[in-house]
Steps between C-alpha positions, in 0.01 A plus 500: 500500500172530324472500095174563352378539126128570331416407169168576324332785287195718574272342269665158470387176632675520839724663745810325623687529791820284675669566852782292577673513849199477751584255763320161549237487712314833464149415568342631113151441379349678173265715697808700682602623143129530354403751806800734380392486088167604641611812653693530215194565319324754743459847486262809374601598164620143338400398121250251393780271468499450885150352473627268240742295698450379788907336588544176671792343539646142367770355699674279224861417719670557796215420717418164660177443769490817598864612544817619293728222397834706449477461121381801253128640586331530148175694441233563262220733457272454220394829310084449483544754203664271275198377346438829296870533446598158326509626106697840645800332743559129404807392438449316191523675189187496289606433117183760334578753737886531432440447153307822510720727718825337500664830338414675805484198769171664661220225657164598591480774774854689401614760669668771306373826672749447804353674814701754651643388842499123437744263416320474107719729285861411698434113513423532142782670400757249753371153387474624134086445487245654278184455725540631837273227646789238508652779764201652681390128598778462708527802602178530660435523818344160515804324546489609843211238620862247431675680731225562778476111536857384496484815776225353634734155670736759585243664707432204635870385629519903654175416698723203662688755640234772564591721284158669356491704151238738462388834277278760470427827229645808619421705193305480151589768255490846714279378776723354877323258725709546833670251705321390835671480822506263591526307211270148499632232657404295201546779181316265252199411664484899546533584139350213255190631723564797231423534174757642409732357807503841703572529864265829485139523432454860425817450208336214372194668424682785367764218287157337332343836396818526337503178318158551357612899390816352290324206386283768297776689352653160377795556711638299750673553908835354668604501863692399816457238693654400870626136581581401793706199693467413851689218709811558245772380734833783526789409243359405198739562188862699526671762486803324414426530058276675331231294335479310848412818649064457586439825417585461112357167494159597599533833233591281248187238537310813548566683221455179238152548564323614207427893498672523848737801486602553843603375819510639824644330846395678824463872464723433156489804299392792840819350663703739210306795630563496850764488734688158690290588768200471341603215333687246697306240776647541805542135729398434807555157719256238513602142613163356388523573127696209352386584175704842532813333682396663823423877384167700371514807324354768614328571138543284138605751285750295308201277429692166634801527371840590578813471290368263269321283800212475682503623847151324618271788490250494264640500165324789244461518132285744313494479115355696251316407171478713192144484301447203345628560105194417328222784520179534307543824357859369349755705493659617110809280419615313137355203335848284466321338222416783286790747685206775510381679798169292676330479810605254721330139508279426798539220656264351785638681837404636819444861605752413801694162648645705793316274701573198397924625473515492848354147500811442279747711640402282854603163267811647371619623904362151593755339221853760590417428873480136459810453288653724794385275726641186359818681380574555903332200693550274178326106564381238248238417723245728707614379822846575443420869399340469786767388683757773407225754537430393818853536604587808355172651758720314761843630430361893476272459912829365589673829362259678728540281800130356434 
């Protein structure tokens, strides 16, 4: 139902984004999407590069006095840094400069010594390049401010329908913040409270002595993060084919995350190491809870999800980050350009963006849970989502007699 594209490169002059398929008449202004690319930018342990740009959104189509039209939603988000990256990433060739190194096709501020861990050295070799930078632009994690604000009017057709989208920093390198119980009723308020978007005081004071110890060895930290959905309505995707299934969908958007490596859904890896028992939610009646079809679970193990669908409970995600690539003590790899061993380039980078991934991991749920949405209660128009929504809430209290 949804299609969405980004376009753009770290250091270029802007970051593009386009979402096709929102309905008409979602109330959208510019400051919805800015408030999400500035907790993008948050978090204890980000580069200088954060202080840089400060991202605000453009509307350029697909948005008319205040509301969607129905047509394509196009975005941009100018890069403040482009100033002191003109000579290195415009697109028009300069004649004395490729008269120089046209033998080798390198610009100013190549990259041959290909950091271990990155895209450099395998783009490289794929697209048939001799200076890594026409990968590691792409590559970069940047592109994901695109994709938090085409998330961003996602978010806000889910809040139509109350479903919230929340996250929160369950671990930094070796050191676990643990889960309150009850969990906040609002998880983000709670959390961009933290530096480093913790749910536990003591581990964020343990997380930030951290930081500052492997920002002196030159070294950097990944981590895991928890999302969360609440007011996600039972039945969402199928189990009827495989890439409808909800379960895959949300692994895949997970896992094109840059420097994400896992994904978990409920309990997710413990539920291997236990028995059924331990494992499976066991269902109770409840008439009231339309959003369940007229059931509650006595626990949410399964995180939400149930043969490729929602079941109405909260739906949980937790993804985890590998260390960022770049480190300031590089690591020993080969200069492509000379084919001798070299330290790796440095490249401006952050100690840790574990933070700030669950910022984006919340945009790319927001974007699989939309497109679920649509995909079920369909509409070219809010109030005919709406509509169908509506009716589908009516259809499951009459299943339960309500």
């Amino acid at each position: 139902m949804l299609r969405f594209t980004t376009a753009g490169e770290s250091h270029g002059q802007a970051l593009v984004g386009v979402l096709e398929g929102i309905p008409a008449g979602l109330p959208l202004l510019a400051e919805h999407i800015d408030e999400q690319l500035a907790r993008r930018q948050q978090g204890y342990g980000r580069g200088r590069r954060m202080q840089i740009e400060q991202d605000a959104v453009e509307l350029l189509s697909g948005v008319r006095a205040g509301e969607t039209i129905g047509s394509p939603i196009a975005l941009l988000i100018h890069n403040r840094d482009w100033k002191n990256w003109q000579e290195t990433m415009s697109p028009a060739p300069d004649a004395g400069e490729l008269a120089q190194s046209e033998a080798k096709g390198l610009r100013k501020r190549a990259v041959t010594r290909v950091r271990p861990g990155h895209a450099d050295l395998t783009g490289l070799l794929k697209y048939d390049r001799v200076d890594a930078r026409d990968i590691l632009e792409r590559a970069s994690a940047r592109e994901t401010t695109a994709r938090v604000a085409i998330a961003a009017v996602c978010r806000r057709f889910l809040t139509e329908f109350g479903v919230r989208i929340g996250s929160h920093v369950v671990q930094l390198g070796d050191v676990t913040a643990a889960r309150p119980e009850p969990m906040p009723d609002d998880i983000n308020v709670a959390a961009d409270a933290s530096p480093l978007r913790t749910l536990d005081a003591e581990a964020e004071r343990r997380m930030i002595a951290r930081i500052d110890e492997v920002k002196a060895e030159g070294n950097t930290l990944g981590g895991i993060a928890e999302v969360v959905a609440t007011g996600v309505c039972v039945g969402l995707g199928s189990h009827t084919a495989w890439d409808r299934k909800l379960d895959g969908r949300i692994g895949r958007a997970m896992l094109s995350i840059p420097a994400v490596k896992g994904v978990e859904i409920g309990i997710g890896f413990e539920a291997a190491r236990v028995t059924g028992a331990e494992v499976h939610d066991e269902i109770d009646p409840e008439p009231a809870a339309v959003l369940t079809g007229g059931v509650r679970r006595r626990t949410n193990r399964a995180g939400g999800l149930e043969g490729g669908m929602t079941t109405g409970e909260p739906l949980v995600v937790r993804v985890a980050m590998k260390p960022i690539s770049t480190l300031m003590k590089p690591l020993a790899t080969v200069d492509v350009a000379t084919g001798e061993g070299a330290q790796a380039t440095v490249e401006r980078s952050d100690v840790t963006a574990v933070p700030a991934m669950g910022v984006i991991a919340e945009a790319m749920l927001a974007i699989v849970l939309a497109d679920a949405m649509l995909e079920k209660f369909g509409g070219d128009s809010l109030r005919e989502t709406r509509r169908n929504y509506d009716g589908y809430l009516s259809q499951l209290s009459r299943r339960r007699g309500g």
